[in-house]
N, C-alpha and C positions, 0 to 999 in steps of 0.2 A: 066498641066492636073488638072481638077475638079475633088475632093473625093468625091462623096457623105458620111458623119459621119453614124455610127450605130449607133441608138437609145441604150441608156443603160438600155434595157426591156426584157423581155422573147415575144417573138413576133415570129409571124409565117410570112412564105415568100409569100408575093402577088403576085409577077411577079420578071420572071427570064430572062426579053424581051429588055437586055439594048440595040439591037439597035432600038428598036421601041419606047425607050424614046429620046433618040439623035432623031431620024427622027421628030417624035413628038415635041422637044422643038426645032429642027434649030442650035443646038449643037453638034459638034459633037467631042470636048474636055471634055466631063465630062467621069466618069468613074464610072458605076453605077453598079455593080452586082447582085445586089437585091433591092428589094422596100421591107421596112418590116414595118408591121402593127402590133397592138394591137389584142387578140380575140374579137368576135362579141359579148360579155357576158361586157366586158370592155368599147366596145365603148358603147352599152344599157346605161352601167350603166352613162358615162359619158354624155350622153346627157339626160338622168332623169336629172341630177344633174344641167344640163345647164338651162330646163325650171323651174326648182322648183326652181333657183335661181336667175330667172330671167335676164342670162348674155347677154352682147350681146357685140357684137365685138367695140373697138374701132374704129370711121372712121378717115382719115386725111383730105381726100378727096374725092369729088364725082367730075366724070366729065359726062359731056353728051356723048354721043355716038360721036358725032363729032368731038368730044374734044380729040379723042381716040392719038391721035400722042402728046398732050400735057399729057395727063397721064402716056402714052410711055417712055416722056420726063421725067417727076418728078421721075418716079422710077427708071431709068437710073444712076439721078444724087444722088442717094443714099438720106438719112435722114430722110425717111418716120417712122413717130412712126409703125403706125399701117398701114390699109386696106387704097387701095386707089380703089375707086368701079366708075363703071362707069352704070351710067342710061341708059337704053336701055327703052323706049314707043313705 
C-alpha cells in the first residue's frame, strides 16, 4: 500500500474524499486521508513571487497529443527531471 507523506506545514484540509481520489486516479492501493493545502493568503503570495520573478517550470519533454501512449511510456519508466507536457491544438 501507497502513503501519501504530510507536508511538514500548518495547512488546512481540502478534501477528506479518499475514495473519489482512488476512483479518480485508477488506484486503488494508495492510502490517502486527507489532501492538505497551504492558506489562500500563501498561495497569493506565492504566485506574486512566481511572475515578479519570472519562473517558469522546467520542461523535459513535450509530446503531441498523439504521442500521448509514448509520454504514458517515458513517465512509467522513471527519470524525468521535470514536466513532461503534452500539446493539445
Amino acid at each position: 500500500m501507497l502513503r501519501v507523506r504530510r507536508p511538514p506545514c500548518n495547512s488546512a484540509i481540502a478534501s477528506a474524499v479518499p475514495h473519489l481520489v482512488s476512483e479518480r486516479s485508477g488506484r486503488q492501493d494508495i492510502d490517502h486521508p486527507f489532501i492538505r493545502v497551504g492558506s489562500r493568503a500563501d498561495f497569493e503570495d506565492m504566485n506574486r513571487a512566481i511572475v515578479a520573478n519570472r519562473i517558469r517550470p522546467v520542461i523535459d519533454e513535450v509530446f503531441e497529443l498523439e504521442q500521448l501512449a509514448s509520454a504514458l511510456q517515458v513517465l512509467s519508466q522513471g527519470g524525468v527531471f521535470s514536466k513532461v507536457g503534452i500539446r493539445i491544438r
